[in-house]
N, C-alpha and C positions, 0 to 999 in steps of 0.2 A: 504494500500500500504506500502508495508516493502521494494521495493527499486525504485529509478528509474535510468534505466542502455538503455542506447540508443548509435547510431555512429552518429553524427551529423558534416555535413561538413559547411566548416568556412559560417558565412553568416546565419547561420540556428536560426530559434524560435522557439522552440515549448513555450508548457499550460501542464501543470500537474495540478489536483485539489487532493490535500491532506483533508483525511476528520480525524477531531478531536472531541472524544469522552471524557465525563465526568462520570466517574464510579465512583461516589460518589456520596453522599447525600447533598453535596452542592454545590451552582453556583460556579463557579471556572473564574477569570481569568485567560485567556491562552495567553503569549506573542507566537509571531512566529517569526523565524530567520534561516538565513542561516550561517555556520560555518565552517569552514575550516576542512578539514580531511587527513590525510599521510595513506601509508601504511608501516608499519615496523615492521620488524622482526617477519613476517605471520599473522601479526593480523591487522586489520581496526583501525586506531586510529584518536578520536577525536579532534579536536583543543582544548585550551581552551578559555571558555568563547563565546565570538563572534570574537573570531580569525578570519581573514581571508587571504584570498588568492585568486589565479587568477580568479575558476569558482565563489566562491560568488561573485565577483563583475560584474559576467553575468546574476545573482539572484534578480529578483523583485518579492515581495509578494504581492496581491491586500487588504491585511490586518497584518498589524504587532500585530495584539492582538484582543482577540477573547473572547464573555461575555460565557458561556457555561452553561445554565441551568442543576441543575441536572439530572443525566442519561441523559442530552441530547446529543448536535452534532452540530458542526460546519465544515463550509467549507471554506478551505484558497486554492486560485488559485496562484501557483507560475509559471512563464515565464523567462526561457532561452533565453535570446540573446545571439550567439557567435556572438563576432569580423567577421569581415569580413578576417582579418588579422591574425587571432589565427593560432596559429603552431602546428604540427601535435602531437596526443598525447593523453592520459588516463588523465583525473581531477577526483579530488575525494572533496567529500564536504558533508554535512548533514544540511538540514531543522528541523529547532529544535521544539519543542512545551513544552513550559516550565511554569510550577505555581509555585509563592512564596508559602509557607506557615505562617502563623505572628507566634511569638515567643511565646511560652506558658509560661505562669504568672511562673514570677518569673527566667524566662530564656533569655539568650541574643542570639541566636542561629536561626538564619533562614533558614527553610530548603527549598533544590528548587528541584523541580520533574521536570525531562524532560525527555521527547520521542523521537525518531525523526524518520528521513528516511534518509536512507543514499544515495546517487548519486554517480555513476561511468558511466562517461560523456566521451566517446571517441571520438577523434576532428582529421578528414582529408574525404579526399574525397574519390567519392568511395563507395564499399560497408563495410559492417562493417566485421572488423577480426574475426574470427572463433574460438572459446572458444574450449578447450579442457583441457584437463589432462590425465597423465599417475601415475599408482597405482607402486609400488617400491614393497620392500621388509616386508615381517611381521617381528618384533620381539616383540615375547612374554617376561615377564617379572612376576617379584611380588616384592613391596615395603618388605621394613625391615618390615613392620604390615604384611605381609602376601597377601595383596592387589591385584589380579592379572592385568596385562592390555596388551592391544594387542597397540603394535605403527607402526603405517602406513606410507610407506616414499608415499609422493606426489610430482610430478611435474608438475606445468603450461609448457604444451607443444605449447598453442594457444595464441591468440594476445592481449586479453582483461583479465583483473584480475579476478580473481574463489573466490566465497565464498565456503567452502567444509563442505559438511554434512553428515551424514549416519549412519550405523549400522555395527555391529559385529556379527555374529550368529555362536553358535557353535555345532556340531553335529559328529557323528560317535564315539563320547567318550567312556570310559569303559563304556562296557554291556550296547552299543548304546543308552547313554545319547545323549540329548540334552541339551543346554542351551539358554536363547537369545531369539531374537536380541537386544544388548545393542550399544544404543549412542554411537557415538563418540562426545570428545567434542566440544563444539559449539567455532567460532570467528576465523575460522584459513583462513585468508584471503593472497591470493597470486599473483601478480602481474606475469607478461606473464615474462616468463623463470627462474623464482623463483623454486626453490623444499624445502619444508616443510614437515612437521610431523601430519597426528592426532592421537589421544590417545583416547582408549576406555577400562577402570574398568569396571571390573567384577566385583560378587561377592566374599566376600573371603573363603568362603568356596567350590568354586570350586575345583576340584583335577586338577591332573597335567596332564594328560589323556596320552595317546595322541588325540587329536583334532581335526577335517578338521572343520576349519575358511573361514569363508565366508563373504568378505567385499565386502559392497554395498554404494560408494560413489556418491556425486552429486551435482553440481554446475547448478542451474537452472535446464534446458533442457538436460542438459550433465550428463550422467548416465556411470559408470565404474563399473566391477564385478571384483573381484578375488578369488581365491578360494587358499589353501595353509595346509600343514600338519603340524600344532605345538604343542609344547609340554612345558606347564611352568615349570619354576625350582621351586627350592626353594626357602625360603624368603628371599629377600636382595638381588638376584640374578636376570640377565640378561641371558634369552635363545637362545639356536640357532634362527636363521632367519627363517619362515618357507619356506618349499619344496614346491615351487608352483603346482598346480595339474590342473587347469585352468585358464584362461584370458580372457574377454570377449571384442571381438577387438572393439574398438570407428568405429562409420560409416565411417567415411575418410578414415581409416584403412580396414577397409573389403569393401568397396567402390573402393580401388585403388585394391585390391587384387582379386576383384571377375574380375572387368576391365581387369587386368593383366591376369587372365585364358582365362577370354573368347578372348582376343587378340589372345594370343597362340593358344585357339585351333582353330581357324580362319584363322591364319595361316598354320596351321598343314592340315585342310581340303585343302586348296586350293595347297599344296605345294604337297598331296597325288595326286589330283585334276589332278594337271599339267603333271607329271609322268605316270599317264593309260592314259593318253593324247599321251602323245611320246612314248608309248610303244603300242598303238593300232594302226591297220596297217590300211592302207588310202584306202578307198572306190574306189572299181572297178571301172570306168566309165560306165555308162550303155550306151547300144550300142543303134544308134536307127535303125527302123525299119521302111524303107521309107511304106506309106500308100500304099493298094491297089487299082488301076487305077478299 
């Protein structure tokens, strides 16, 4: 488990069981903790230490430290309590799992490994807010070394903070090269109505093409495409934006769009409908024709 991201309204418990792994050759103590965490300036940032704050101290562990045989595994169960009282809102915080290592002869230096899980914990009633994002504009670029890279503008358009991931692929190049699909870099984390950047290097021996760039970003379940015509400069140098070429609409988005047709044309039939309605002329009365005696 790499995160745990839930809406829980005030009064709510859940159980998470975190499982922790020893990939070495020797038994390891493992302490477990919970530790504060912000989000600032697009990236997920750690407390320090056993920092805390509001959701750690909603955080019980049913084991603070854990023996772990080599290559073996343990299991730590953490429980959320929210307040009954908690006010409406995003917490963010990390479950740590962390080993000393002892100082090697002749060194005063202790090193400490830790892992964790991160939590983003959204608190009100209700059903939970609707994750989204929208993809900006490409600019291609290449460092003073020559380096190329493609930067991505992003905006949280939905209610809950986006971890953003994805790829770069390039294609239609001189004499229909391809390249790709390269990373974007990893940790660009964004808070609802935040707009950030990600950044994806190339190789440097790519040429300057021109290009049709294909970015495939992703937050969870939430999947966004763009497609765009660019062209790198030279080294040291910033390029035009690319010419967007397609957009792949989010479901909300073609969801309210396709809704919107089919109203219209819904209306359109019935309002055709009502018109050979008043313009067809009204049925003779049939006459009757008393029976024969």
């Amino acid at each position: 488990m790499r995160y745990i991201v839930d809406h829980l309204p005030p009064g709510t418990t859940i159980k998470r069981q975190l499982l922790i792994t020893n990939r070495t050759d020797e038994a390891r103590r493992i302490d477990v903790y919970p530790a504060a965490a912000t989000l600032e300036g697009s990236a997920f940032k750690f407390g320090e230490g056993h920092a805390e704050n509001e959701l750690t101290s909603w955080i019980t562990l049913d084991q603070s430290a854990v023996e772990v045989e080599p290559w073996g595994e343990a299991r730590v169960r953490a429980t959320v309590t929210v307040p009954p009282k908690a006010s409406r809102g995003e917490r963010y915080g990390v479950v740590w799992a962390s080993a000393t290592s002892a100082p090697r002869a002749g060194g005063e230096v202790t090193q400490i490994h830790r892992v964790g899980v991160r939590m983003y914990l959204d608190i009100g009633p209700g059903g939970e807010p609707a994750s989204d994002f929208a993809i900006g504009d490409l600019r291609p670029a290449r460092s003073p070394e020559g380096v190329p890279s493609v930067t991505v503008q992003v905006t949280n358009t939905g209610g809950r903070a986006i971890d953003l991931t994805g790829t770069v692929a390039l294609s239609d190049g001189p004499a229909g090269s391809r390249a790709g699909p390269f990373p974007v870099g990893q940790g660009v984390t964004l808070p609802p109505g935040a707009a950030g950047q990600v950044v994806a290097r190339l190789p440097a021996d790519l040429s300057n093409g021109p290009w049709k760039a294909e970015v495939h970003l992703e937050s969870g379940l939430v999947k966004r495409s763009v497609t765009a015509q660019i062209r790198f400069p030279d080294p040291g140098q910033a390029g035009r934006k690319g010419s967007v070429v397609s957009r792949m609409l989010s479901p909300w988005t073609l969801g309210a769009t396709v809704g919107a047709l089919l109203l219209i044309t819904g209306l359109a039939v019935l309002l055709l409908r009502s018109r050979r309605s008043r313009r067809s002329p009204a049925a003779a009365p049939r006459e009757r024709v008393p029976a024969g005696r």
